[in-house]
C-alpha positions in Angstrom: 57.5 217.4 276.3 57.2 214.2 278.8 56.0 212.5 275.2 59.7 213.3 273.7 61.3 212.3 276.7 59.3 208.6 277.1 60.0 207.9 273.0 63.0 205.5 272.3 64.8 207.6 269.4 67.2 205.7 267.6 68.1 208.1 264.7 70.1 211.6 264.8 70.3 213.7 261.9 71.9 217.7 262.1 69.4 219.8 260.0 70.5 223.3 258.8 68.0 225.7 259.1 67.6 228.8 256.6 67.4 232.2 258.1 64.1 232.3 260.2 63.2 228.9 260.2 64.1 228.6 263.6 62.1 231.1 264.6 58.7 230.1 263.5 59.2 226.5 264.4 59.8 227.1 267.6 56.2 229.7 267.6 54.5 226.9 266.1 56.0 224.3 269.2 55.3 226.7 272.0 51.6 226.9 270.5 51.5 223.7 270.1 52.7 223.3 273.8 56.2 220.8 272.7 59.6 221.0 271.9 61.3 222.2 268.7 62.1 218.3 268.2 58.6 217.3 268.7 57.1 219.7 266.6 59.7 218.8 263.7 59.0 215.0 264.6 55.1 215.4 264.2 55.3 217.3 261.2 57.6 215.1 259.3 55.0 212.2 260.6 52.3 214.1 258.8 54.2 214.2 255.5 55.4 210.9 255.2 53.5 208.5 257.6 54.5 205.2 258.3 53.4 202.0 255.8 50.7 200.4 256.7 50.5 197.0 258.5 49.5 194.1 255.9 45.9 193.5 256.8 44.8 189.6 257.5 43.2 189.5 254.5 46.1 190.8 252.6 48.1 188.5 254.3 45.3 185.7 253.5 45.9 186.5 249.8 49.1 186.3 249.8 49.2 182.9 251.5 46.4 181.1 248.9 49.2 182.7 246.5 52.2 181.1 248.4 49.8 177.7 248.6 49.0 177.9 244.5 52.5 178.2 243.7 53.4 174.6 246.1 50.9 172.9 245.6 48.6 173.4 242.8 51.2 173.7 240.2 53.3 170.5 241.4 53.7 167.7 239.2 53.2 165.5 241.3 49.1 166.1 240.5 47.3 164.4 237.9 45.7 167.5 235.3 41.8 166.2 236.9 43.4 166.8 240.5 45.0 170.4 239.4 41.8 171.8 238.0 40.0 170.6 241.1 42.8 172.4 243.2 43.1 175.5 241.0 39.3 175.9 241.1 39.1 175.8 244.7 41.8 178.1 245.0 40.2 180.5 242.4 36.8 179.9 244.9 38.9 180.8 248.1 40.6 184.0 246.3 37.3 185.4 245.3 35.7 185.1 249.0 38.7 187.1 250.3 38.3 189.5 247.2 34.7 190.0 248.6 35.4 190.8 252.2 38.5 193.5 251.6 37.4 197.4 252.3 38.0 199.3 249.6 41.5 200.5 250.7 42.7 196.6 251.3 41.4 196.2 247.5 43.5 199.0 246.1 46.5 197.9 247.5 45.6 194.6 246.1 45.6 196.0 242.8 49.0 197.7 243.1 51.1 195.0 244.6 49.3 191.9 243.5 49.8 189.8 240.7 47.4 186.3 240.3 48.4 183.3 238.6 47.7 183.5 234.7 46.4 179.9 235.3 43.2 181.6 236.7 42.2 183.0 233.2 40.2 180.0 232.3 37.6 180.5 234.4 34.7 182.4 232.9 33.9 184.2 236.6 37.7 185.2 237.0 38.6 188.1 237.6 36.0 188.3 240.4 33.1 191.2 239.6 34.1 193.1 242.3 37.6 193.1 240.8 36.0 194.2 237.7 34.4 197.2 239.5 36.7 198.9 240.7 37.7 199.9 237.2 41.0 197.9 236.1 39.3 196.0 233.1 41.0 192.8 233.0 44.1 193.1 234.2 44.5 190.9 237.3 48.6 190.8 236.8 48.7 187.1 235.2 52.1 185.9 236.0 52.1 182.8 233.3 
């Protein structure tokens, strides 16, 4: 209960209850040794946890990204001094491909999509991309 009472709650919501549901929360509370709230709290923290933080990688990705779309695709670049850009930036990608866990990489897949620009390259999309079972689909955005 001192964990309920050191918690800064900034939402209030009035829950109605059906018949007995009172009851065997507040069993489950007093076995679990907290309030009725905290009980309630910690299970509706178990159903729908909180996002995860971006990871630095993730966040790496998404930067190179950022970087690709002011820079590499300027026209202020000659064509010999975009293909140099776009295949370091394809390099750099594919190194932060390689050191995501598994769980950073899915995410990747879901809420990523890569340049279309990227296509040209015979090694793109990266092996381990390839592995992990989503054929060719890297989300090209041309």
């Amino acid at each position: 209960m001192a964990e309920e009472s050191t918690r800064a709650w900034k939402d209030q919501y009035m829950l109605r209850l059906p018949d007995g549901m009172r009851d065997r929360i507040k069993a489950v509370a007093e076995a679990n040794n907290r309030s009725m709230n905290a009980e309630i709290v910690a299970t509706l923290e178990e159903k729908y946890p909180a996002p995860k933080p971006e990871s630095r990688l993730i966040s790496r990705l998404h930067h190179l990204i950022d970087i690709f779309d002011d820079t590499v695709m300027s026209d202020k670049l000659s064509n010999e001094r975009r293909e140099h850009m776009l295949s370091l930036f394809k390099d750099s990608i594919v190194d932060v491909i390689d050191r995501m866990t598994e769980d950073e990489l899915a995410r990747v897949r879901a809420e990523t999509s890569f340049p279309g620009e990227l296509d040209q390259f015979e090694d793109w999309p990266p092996q381990r991309w390839r592995s992990g079972g989503t054929g060719d689909a890297m989300g090209g955005r041309s």
